[in-house]
N, CA, C and O of each residue as an XYZ file, in Angstrom:
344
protein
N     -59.986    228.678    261.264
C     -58.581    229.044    261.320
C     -58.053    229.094    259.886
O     -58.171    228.172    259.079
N     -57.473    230.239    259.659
C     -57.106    230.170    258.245
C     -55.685    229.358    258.497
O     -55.134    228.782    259.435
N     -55.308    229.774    256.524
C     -54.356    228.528    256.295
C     -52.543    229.201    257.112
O     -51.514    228.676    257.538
N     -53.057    230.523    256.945
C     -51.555    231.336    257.804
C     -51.384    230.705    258.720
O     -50.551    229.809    258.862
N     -52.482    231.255    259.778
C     -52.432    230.685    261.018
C     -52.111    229.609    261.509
O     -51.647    229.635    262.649
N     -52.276    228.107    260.697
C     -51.979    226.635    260.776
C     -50.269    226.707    260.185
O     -49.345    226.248    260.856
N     -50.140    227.142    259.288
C     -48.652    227.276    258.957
C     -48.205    228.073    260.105
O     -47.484    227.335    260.777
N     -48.277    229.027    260.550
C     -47.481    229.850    261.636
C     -47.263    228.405    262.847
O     -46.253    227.948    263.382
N     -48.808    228.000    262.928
C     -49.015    227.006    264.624
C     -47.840    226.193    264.415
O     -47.117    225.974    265.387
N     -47.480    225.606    263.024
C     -46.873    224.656    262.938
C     -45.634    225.086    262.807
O     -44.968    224.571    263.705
N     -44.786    225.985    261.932
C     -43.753    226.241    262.539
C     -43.689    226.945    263.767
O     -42.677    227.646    263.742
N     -44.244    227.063    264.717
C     -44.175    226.763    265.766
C     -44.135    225.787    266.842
O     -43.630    226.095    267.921
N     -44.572    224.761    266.658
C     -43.911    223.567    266.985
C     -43.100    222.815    266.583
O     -42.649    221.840    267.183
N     -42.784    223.257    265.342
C     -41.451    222.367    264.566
C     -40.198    223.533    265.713
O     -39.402    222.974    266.467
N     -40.240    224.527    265.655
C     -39.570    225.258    266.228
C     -39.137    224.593    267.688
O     -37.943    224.376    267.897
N     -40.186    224.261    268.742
C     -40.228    223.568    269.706
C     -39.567    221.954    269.825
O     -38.858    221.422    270.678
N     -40.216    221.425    268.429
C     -39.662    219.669    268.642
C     -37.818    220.253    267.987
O     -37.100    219.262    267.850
N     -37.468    220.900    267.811
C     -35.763    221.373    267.116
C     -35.222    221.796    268.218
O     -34.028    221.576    268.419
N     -36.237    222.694    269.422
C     -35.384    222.585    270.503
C     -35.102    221.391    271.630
O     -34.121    221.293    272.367
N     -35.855    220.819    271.571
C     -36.009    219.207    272.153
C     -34.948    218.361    271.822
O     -34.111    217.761    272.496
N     -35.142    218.439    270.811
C     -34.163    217.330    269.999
C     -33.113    217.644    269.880
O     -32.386    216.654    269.970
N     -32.405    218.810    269.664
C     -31.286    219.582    269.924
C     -30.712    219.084    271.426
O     -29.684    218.427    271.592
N     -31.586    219.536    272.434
C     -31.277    219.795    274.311
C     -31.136    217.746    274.665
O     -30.252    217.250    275.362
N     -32.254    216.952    273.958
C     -31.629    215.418    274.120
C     -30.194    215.079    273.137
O     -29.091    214.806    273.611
N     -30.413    215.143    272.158
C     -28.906    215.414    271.383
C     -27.803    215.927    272.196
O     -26.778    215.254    272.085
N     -27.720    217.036    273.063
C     -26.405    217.530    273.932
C     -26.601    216.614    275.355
O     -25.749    216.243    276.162
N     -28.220    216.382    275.329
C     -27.503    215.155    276.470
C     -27.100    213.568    276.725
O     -26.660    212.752    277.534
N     -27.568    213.770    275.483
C     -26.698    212.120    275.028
C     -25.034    212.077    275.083
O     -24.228    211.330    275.638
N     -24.899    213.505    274.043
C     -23.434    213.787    274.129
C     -22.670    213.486    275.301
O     -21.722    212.731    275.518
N     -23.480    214.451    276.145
C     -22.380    214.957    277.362
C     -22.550    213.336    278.154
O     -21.559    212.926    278.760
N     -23.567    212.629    278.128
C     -23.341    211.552    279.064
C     -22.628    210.095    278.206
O     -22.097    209.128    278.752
N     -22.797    210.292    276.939
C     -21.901    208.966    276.454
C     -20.916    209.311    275.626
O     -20.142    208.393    275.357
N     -20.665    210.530    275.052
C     -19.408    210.764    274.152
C     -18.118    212.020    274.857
O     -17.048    212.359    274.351
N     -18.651    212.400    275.958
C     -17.272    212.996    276.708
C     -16.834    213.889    276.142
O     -17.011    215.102    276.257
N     -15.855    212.919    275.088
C     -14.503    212.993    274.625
C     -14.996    214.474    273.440
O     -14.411    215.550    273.323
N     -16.121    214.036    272.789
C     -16.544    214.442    271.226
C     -17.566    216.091    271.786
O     -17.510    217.164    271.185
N     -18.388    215.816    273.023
C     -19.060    216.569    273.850
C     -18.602    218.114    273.913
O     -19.378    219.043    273.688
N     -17.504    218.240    274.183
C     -16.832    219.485    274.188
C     -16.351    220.101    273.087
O     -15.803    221.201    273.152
N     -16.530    219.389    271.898
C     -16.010    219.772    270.645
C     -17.228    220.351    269.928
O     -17.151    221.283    269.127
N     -18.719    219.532    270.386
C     -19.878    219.638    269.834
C     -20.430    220.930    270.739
O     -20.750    221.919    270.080
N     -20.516    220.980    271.634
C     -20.975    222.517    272.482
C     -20.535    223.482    271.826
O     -21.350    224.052    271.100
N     -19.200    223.959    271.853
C     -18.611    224.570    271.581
C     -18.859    225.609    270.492
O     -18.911    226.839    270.480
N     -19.075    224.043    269.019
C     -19.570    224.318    267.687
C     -20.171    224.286    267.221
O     -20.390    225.449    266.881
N     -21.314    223.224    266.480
C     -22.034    223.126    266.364
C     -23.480    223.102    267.371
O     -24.601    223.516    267.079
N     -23.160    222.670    268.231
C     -24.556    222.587    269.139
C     -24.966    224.291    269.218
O     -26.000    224.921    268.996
N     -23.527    224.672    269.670
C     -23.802    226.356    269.492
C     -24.791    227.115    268.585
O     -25.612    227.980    268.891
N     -24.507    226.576    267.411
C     -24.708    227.058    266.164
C     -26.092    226.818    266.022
O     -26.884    227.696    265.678
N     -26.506    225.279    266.360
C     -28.357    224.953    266.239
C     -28.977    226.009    267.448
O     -30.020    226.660    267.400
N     -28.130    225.954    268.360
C     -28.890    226.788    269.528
C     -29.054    228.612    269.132
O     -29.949    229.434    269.332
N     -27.965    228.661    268.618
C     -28.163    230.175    267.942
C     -29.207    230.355    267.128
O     -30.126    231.145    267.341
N     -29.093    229.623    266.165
C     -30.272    229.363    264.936
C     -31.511    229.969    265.537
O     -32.034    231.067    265.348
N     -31.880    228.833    266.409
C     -33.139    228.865    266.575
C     -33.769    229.414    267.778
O     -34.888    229.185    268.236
N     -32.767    230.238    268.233
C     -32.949    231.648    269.480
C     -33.865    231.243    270.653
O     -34.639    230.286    270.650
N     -33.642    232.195    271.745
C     -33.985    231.844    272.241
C     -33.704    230.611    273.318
O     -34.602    229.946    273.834
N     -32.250    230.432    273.562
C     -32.136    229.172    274.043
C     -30.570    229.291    274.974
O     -29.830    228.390    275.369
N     -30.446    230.993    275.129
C     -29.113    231.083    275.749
C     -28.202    231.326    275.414
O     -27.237    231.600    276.127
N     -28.240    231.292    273.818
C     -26.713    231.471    273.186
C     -27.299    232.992    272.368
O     -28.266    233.005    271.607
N     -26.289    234.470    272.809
C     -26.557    235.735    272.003
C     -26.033    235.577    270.688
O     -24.991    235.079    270.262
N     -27.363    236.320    269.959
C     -26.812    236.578    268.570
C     -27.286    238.158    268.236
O     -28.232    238.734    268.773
N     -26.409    238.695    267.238
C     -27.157    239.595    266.750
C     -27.612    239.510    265.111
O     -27.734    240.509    264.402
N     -27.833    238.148    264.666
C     -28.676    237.861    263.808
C     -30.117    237.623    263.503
O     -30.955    237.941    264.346
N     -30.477    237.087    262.358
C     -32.056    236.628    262.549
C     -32.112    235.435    262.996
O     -31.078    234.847    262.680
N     -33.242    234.390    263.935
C     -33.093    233.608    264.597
C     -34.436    232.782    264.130
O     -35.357    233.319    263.515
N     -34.419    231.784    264.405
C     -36.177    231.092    264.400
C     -37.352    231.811    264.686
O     -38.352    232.252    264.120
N     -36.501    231.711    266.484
C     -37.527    232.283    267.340
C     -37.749    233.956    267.093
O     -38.770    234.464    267.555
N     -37.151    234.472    266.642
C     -36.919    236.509    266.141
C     -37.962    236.582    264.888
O     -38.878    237.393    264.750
N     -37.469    235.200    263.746
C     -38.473    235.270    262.760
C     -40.167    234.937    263.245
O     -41.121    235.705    263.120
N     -40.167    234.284    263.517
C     -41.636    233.434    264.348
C     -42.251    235.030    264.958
O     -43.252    235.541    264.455
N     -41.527    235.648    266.028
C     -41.881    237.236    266.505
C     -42.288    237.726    265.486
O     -43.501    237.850    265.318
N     -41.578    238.045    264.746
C     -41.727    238.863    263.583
C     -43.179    238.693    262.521
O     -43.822    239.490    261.838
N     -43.246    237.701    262.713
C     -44.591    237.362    261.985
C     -45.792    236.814    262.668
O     -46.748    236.323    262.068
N     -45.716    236.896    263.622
C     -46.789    237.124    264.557
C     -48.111    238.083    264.168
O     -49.215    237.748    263.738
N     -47.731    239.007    264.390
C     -48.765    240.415    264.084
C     -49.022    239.774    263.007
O     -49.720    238.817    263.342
N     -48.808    239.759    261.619
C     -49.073    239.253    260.211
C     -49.986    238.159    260.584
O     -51.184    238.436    260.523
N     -49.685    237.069    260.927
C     -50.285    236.162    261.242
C     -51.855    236.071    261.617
O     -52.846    235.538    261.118
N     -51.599    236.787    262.639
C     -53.030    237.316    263.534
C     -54.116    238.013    263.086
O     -55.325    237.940    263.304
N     -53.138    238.977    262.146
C     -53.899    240.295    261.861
C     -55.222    239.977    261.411
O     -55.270    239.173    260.480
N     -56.337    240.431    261.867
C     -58.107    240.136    261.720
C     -58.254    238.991    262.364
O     -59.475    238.875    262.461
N     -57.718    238.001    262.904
C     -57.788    237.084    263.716
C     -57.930    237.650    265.120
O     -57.491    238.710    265.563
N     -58.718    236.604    265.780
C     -58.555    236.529    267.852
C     -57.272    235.606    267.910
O     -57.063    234.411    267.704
N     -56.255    237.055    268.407
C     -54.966    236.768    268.608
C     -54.517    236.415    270.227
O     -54.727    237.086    271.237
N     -53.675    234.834    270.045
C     -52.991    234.220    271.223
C     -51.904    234.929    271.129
O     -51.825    235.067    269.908
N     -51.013    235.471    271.577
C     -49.543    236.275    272.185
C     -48.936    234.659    272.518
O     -49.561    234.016    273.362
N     -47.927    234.118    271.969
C     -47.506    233.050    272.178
C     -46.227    233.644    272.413
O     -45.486    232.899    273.054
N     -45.745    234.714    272.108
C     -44.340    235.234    273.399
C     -44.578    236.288    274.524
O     -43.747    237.055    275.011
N     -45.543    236.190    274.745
C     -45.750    236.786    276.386
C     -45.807    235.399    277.624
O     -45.948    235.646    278.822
């Protein structure tokens, strides 16, 4: 496995543990801060969820998950390629 490919794998799971941690983060919110919960959806939580696409919130920017697509093919190219968005 070249060294692309291990950098791609891995921001690819950093990509994954950011959505995790993000989705427990809003549910901590919503079950112990209420009050602060609706201020954080709204705005910021929005904003990590936009970021890193893929997660429900439209953008018409570049995203984690849009960049990660995007460099896929590159990645692969002369490699036995996994399709990790199909």
């Amino acid at each position: 496995m070249s060294q692309k490919v291990e950098a791609f794998e891995r921001l690819m799971e950093l990509r994954e543990e950011m959505a995790v941690a993000v989705q427990e983060v809003e549910g901590i919110m919503r079950q112990e801060f209420k009050h602060e919960y609706h201020n954080a959806e709204a705005y910021w939580i929005a904003h990590i969820k936009s970021a890193l696409g893929d997660m429900g919130y439209p953008t018409y920017s570049t995203t984690f998950h849009g960049a990660l697509e995007s460099m896929e093919e590159e990645v692969y190219e002369g490699e036995e390629e996994e399709d990790f968005f199909e």
